[in-house]
Structures are given as C-alpha cells and as structure tokens.
N, CA, C and O atoms as a MOPAC input file, in Angstrom:
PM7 MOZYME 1SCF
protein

 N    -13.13900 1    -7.39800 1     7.99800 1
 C    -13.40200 1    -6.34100 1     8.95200 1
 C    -13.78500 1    -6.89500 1    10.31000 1
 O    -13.35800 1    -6.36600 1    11.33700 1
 N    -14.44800 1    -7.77200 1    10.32700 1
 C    -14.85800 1    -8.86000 1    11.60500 1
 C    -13.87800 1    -8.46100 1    12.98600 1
 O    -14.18700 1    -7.92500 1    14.05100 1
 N    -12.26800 1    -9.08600 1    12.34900 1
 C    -11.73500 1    -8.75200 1    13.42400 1
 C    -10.75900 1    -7.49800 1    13.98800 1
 O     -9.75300 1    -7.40900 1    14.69100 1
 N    -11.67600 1    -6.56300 1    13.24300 1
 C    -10.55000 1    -5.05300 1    13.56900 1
 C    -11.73100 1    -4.58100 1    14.52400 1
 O    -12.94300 1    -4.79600 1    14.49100 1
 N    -10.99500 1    -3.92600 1    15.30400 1
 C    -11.88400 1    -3.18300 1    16.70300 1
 C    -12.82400 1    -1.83000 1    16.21800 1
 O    -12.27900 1    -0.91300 1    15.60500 1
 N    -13.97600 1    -1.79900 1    16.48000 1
 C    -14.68500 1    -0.53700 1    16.02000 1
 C    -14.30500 1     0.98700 1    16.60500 1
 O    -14.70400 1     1.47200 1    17.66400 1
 N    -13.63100 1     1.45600 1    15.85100 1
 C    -13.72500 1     2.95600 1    16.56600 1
 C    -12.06900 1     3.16500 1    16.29200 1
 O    -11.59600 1     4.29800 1    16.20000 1
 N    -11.31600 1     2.05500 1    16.18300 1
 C    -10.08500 1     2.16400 1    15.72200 1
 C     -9.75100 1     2.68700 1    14.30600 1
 O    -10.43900 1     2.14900 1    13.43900 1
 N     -8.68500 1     3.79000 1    13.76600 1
 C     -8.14600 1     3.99200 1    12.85200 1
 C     -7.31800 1     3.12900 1    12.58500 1
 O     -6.75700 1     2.68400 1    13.58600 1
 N     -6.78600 1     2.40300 1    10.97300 1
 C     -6.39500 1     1.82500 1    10.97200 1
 C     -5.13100 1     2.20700 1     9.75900 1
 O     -5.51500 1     2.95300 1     8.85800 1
 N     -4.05200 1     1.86100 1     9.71400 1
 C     -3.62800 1     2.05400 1     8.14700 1
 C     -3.15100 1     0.76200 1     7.67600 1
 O     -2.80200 1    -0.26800 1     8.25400 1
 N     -3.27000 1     1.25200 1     5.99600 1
 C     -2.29900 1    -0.29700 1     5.91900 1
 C     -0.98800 1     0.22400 1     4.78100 1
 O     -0.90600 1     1.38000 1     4.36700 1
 N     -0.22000 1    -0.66600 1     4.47900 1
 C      1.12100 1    -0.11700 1     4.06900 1
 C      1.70300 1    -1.55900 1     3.58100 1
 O      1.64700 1    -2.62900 1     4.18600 1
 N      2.21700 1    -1.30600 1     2.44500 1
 C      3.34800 1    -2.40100 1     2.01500 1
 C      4.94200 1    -2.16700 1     2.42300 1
 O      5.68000 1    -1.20300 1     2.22000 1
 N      5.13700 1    -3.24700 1     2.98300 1
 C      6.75100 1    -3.55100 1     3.34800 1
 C      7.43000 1    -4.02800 1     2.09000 1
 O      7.45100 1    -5.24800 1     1.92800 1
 N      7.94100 1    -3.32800 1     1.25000 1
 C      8.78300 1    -3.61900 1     0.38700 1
 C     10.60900 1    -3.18000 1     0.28700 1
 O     11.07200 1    -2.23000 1     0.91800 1
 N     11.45300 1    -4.08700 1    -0.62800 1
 C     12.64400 1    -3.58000 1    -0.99600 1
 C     12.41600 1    -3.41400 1    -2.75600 1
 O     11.78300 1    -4.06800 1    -3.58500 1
 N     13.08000 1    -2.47600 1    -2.80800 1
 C     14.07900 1    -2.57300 1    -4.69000 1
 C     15.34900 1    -3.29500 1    -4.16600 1
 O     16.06900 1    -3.01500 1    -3.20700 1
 N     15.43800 1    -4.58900 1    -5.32300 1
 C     17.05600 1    -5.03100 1    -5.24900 1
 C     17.78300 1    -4.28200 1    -5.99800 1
 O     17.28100 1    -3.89000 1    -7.05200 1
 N     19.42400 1    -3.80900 1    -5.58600 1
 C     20.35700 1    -3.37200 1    -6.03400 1
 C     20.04500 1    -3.30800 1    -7.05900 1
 O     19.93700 1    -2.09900 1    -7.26300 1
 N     19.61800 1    -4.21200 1    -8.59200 1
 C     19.42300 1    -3.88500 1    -9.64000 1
 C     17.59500 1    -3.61500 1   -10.66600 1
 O     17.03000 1    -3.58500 1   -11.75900 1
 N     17.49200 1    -3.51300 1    -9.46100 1
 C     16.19600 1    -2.84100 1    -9.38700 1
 C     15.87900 1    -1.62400 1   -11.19400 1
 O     16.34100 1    -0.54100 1   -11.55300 1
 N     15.17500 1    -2.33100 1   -11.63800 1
 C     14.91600 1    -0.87100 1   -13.45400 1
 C     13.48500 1    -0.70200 1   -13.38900 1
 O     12.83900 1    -1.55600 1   -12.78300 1
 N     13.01200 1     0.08300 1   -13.81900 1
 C     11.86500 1     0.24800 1   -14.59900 1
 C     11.33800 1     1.22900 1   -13.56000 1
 O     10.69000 1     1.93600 1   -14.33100 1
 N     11.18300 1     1.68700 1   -12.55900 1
 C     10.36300 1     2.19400 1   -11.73100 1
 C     10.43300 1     3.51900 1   -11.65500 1
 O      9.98400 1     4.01700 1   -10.62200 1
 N     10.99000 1     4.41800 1   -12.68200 1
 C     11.29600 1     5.81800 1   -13.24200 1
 C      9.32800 1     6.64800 1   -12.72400 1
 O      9.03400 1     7.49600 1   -11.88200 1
 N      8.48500 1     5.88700 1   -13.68000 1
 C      7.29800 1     6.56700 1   -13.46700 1
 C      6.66400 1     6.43800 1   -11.72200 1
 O      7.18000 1     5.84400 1   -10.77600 1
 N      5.52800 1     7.14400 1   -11.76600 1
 C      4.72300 1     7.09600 1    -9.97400 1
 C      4.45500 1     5.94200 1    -9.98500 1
 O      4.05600 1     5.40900 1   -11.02100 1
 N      4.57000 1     5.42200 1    -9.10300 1
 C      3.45000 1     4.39100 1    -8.83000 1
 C      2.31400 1     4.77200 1    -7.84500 1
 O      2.12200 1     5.73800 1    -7.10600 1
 N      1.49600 1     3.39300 1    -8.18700 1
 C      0.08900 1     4.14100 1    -7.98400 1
 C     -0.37300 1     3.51600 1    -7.01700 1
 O     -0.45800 1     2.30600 1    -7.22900 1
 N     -0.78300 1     3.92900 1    -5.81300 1
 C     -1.06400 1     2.84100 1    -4.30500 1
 C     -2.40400 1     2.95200 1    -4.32600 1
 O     -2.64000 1     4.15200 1    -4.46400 1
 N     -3.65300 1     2.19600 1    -4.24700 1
 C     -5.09200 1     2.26500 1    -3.79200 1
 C     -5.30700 1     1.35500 1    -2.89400 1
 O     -4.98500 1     0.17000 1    -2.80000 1
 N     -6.08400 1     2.30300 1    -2.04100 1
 C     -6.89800 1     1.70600 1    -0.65500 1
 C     -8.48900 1     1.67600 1    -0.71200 1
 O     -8.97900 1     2.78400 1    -0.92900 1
 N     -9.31100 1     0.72400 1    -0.57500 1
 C    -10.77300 1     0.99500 1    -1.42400 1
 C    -11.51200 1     0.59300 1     0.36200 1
 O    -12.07800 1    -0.45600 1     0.67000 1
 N    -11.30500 1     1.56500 1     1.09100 1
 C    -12.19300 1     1.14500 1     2.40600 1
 C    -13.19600 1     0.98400 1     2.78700 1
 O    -14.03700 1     1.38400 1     1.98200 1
 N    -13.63900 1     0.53600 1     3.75000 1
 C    -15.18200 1     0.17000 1     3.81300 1
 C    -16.22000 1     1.44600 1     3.35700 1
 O    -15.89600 1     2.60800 1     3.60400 1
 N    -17.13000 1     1.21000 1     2.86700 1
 C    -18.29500 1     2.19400 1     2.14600 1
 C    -17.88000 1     2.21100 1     0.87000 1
 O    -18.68700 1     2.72000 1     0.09200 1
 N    -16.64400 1     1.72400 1     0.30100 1
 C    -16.42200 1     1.89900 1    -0.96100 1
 C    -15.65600 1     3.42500 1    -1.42000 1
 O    -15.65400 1     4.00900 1    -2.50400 1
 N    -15.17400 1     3.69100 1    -0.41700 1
 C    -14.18800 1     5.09700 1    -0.25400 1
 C    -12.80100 1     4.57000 1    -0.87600 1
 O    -12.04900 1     3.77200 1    -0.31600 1
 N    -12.58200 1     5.20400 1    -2.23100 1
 C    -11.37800 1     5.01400 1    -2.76600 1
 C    -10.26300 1     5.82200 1    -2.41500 1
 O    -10.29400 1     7.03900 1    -2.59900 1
 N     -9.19800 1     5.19500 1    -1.88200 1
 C     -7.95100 1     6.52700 1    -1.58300 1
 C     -7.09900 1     6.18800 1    -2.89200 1
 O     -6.98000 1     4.98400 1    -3.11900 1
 N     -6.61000 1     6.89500 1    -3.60800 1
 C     -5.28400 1     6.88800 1    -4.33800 1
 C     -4.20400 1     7.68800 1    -3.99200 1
 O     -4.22100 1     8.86700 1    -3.63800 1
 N     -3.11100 1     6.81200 1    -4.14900 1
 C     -1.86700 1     8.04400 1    -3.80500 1
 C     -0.83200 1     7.64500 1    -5.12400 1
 O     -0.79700 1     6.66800 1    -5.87300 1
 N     -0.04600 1     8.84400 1    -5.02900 1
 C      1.10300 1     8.05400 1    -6.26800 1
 C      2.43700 1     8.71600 1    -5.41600 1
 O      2.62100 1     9.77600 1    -4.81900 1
 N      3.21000 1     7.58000 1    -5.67600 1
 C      4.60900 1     7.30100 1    -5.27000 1
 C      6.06000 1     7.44100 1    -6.09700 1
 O      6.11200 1     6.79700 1    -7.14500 1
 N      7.00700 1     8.06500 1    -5.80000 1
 C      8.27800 1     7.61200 1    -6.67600 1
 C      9.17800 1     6.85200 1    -5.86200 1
 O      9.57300 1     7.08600 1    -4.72000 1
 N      9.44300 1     5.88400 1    -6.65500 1
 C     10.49900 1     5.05000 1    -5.78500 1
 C     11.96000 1     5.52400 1    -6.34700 1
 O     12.89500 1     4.74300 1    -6.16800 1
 N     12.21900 1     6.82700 1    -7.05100 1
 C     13.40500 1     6.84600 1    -7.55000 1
 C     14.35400 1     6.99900 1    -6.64000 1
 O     15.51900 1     6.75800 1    -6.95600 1
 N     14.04200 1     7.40800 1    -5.40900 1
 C     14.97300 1     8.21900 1    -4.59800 1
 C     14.69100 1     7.28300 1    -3.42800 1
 O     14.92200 1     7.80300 1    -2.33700 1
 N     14.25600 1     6.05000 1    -3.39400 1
 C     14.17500 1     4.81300 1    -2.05600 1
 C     15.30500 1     4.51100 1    -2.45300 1
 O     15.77800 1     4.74200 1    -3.56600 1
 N     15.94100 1     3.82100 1    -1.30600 1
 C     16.93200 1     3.16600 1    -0.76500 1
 C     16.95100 1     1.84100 1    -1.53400 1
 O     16.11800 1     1.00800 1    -1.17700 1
 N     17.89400 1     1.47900 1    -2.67500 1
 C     17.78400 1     0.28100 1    -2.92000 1
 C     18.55900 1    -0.95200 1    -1.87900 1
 O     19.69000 1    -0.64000 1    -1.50700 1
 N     18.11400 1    -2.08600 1    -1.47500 1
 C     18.42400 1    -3.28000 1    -0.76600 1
 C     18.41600 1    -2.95300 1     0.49900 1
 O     19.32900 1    -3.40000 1     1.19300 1
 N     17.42800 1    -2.12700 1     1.09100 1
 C     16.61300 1    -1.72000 1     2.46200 1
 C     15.40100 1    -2.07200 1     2.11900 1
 O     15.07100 1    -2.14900 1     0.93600 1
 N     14.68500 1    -2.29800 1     2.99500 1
 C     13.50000 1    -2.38500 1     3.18500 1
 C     12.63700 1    -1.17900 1     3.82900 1
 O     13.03500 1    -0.64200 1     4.86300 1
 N     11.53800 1    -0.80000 1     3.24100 1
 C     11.23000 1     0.38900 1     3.66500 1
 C      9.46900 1     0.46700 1     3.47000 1
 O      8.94300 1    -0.47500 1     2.87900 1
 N      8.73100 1     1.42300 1     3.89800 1
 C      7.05300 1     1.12600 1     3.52700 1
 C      6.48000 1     1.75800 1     3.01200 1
 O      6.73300 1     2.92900 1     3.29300 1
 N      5.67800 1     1.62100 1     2.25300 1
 C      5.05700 1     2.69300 1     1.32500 1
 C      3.36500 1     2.36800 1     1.93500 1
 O      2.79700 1     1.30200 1     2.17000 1
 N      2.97800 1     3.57300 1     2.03400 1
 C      2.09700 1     3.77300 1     3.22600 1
 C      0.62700 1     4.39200 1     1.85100 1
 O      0.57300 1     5.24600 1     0.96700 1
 N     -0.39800 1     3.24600 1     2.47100 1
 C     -1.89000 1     3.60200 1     1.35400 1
 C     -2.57600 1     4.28200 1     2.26700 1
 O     -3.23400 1     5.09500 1     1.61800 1
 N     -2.78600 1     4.40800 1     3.31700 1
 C     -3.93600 1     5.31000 1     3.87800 1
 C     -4.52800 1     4.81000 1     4.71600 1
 O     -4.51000 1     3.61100 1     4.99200 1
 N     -5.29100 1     5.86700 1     5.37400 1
 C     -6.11000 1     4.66000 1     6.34000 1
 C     -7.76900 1     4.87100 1     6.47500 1
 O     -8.51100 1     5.60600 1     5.82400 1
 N     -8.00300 1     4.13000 1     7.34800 1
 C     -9.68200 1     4.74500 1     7.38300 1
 C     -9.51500 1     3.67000 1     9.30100 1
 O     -8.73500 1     3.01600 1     9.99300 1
 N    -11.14700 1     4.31300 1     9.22600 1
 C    -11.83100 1     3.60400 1    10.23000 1
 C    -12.50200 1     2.57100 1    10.30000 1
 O    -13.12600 1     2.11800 1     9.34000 1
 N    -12.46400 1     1.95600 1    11.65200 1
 C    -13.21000 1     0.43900 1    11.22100 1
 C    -14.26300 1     0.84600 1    12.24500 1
 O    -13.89400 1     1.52700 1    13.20100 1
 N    -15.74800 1     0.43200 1    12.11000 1
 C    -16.98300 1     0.38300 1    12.60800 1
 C    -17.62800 1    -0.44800 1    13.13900 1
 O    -17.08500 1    -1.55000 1    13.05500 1
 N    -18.89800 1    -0.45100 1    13.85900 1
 C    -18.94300 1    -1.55400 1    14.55700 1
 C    -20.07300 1    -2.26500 1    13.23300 1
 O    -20.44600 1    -1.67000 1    12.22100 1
 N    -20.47500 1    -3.88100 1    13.70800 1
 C    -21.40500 1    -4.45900 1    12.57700 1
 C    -20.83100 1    -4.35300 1    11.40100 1
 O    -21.49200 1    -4.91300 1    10.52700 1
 N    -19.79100 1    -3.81900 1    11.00200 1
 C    -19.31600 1    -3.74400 1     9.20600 1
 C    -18.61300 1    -4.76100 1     8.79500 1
 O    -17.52900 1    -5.19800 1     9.18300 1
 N    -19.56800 1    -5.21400 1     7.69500 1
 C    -18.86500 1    -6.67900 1     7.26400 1
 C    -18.12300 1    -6.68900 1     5.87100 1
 O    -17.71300 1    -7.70600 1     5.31100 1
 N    -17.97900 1    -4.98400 1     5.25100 1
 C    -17.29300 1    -4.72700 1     4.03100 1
 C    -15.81100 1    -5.71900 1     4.07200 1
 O    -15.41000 1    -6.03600 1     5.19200 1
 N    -15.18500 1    -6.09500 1     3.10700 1
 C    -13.80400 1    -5.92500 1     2.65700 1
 C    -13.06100 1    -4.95500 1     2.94200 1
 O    -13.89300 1    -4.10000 1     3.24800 1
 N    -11.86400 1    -4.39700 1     3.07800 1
 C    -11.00400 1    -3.72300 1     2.81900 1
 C     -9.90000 1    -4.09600 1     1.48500 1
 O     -9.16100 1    -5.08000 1     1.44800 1
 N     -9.98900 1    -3.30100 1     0.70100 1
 C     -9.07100 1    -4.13800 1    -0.87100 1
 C     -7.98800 1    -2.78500 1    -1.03000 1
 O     -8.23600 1    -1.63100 1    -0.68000 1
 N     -6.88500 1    -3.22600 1    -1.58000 1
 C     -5.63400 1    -2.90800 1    -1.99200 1
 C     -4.85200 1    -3.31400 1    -2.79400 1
 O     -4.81500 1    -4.54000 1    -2.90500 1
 N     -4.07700 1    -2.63200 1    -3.52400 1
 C     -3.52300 1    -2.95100 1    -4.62800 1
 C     -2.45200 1    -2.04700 1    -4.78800 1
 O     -2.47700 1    -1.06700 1    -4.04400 1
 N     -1.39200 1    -2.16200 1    -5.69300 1
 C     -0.44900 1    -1.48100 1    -6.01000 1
 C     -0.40900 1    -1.96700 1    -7.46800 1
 O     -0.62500 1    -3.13200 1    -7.80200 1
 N      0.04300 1    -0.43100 1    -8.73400 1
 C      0.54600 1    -0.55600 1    -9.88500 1
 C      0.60900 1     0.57700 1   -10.68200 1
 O      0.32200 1     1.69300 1   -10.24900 1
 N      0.94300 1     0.37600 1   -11.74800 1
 C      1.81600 1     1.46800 1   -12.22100 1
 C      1.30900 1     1.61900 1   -14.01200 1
 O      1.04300 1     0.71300 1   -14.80200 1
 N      1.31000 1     2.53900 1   -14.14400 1
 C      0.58700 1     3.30100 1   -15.91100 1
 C      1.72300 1     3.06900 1   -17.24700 1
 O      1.30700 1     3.13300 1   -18.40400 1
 N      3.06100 1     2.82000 1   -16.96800 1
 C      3.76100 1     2.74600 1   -17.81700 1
 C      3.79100 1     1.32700 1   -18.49900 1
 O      3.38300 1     0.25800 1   -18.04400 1
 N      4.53500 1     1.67100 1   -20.02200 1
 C      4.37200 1     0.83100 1   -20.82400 1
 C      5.71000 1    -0.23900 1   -21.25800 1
 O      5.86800 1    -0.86400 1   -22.30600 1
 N      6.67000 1    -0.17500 1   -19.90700 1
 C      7.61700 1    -1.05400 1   -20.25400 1
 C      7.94500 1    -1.97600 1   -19.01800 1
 O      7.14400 1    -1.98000 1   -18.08300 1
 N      9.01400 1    -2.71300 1   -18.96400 1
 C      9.08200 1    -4.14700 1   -17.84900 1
 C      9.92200 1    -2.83300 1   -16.46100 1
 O     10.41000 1    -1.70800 1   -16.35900 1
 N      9.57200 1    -4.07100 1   -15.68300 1
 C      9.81200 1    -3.84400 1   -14.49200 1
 C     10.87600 1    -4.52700 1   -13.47100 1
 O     10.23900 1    -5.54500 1   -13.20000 1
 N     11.87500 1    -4.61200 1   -12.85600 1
 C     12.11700 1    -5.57600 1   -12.24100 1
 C     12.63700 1    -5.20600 1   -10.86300 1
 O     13.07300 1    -4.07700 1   -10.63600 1
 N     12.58500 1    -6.25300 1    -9.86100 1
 C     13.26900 1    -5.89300 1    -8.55800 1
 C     12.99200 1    -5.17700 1    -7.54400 1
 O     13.59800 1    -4.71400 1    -6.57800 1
 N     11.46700 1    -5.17800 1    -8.14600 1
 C     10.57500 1    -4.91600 1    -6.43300 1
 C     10.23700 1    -6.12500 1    -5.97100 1
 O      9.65000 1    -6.91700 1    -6.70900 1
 N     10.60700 1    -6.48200 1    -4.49500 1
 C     10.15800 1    -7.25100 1    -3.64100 1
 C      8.88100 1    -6.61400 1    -2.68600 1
 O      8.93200 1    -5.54800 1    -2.07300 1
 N      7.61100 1    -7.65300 1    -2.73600 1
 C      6.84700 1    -7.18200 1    -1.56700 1
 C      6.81500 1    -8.26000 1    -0.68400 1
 O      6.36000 1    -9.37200 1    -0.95400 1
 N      7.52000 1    -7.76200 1     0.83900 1
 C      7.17300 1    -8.84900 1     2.05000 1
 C      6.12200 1    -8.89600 1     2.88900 1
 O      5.79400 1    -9.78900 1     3.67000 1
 N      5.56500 1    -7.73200 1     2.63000 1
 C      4.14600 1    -8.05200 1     3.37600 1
 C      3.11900 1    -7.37500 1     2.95600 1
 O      3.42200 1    -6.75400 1     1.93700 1
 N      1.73800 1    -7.16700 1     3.36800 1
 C      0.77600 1    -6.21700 1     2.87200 1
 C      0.45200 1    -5.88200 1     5.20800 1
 O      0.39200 1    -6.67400 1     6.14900 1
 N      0.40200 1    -5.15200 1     5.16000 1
 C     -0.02100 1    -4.74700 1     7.11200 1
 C     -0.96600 1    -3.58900 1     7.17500 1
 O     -0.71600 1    -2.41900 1     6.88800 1
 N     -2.11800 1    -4.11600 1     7.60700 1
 C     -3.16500 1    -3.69800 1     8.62200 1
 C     -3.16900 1    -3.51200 1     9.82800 1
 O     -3.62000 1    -4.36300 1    10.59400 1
 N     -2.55200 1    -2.09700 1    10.34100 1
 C     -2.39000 1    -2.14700 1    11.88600 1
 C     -3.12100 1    -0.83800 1    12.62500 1
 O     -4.09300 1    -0.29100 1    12.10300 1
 N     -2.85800 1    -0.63300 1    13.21200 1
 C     -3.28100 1     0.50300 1    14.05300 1
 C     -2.51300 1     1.98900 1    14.16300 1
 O     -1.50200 1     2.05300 1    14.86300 1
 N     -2.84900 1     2.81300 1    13.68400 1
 C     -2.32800 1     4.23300 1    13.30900 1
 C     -1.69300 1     4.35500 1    14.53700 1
 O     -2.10900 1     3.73500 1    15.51600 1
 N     -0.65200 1     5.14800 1    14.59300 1
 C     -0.02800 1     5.29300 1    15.57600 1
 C      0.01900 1     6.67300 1    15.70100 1
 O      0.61300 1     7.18700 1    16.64900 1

C-alpha cells in the first residue's frame, strides 16, 4: 500500500487468455479482492462466452487507498468444481487507477 496515492480509487483485474483448446471452465469462477481493513469483495465469473485466443480482463473490484495504511492488498482467483482444467493463461495481475 506504501506506494499507492491516498485518496485514490484503485482497481485491480487479471489480464488473461483461454487457449483455443481451452476445457474445464463450464462452472463460475470465483474472483476475490480482500482490501485494506480486511473488506472481502467476491465476484463470480463465466468464462463460457470469452473470446478464446484474445486476451481480455476479468475485473475484482476496487477499493480505496488511504493515507498511513500499511495493510496488504491480496487476490486470488478459483473455482468450486471437481474436475481438471486447462488453458487459462494469466499475464498479469494490475493495480491501477479507476478510470
């Protein structure tokens, strides 16, 4: 948190693709954003209907950054089902400024 500006909204979002043969991703997936104070966001996602072999973002939420706050910001992505997965690429994890 150190170096995000106080008073700024912020979001963060994964840059991911499905490759062309991309399986398993039928169920939601599940995006969490755990922001400073310990404020949990959850969202759930279907990737059935993304663009496979584009790149595209799946967006966790955002919050505010404060002044003096020395919390973490933590994130994660995953999913409740009980079989394999393949052919998600993640290229980045981004913390930027709401636009």
């Amino acid at each position: 948190m150190s170096e995000l500006s106080p008073g700024v909204t912020y979001e963060v979002v994964y840059a991911v693709k499905l490759t062309k043969s991309a399986s398993g991703w039928e169920l939601l997936l599940m995006l969490r954003l755990i922001a400073p104070g310990n404020e949990v966001k959850l969202r759930q996602v279907s990737l059935l209907m993304k663009p496979k072999g584009e790149w595209f973002e799946l967006n966790l939420g955002s919050f505010q950054a404060k002044a003096d706050e020395t919390e973490e910001v933590c994130f994660d992505i995953f999913e409740r089902g009980g079989h394999w997965k393949t052919g998600l690429i993640i290229k980045a994890a981004i913390i930027r400024s709401k636009r």
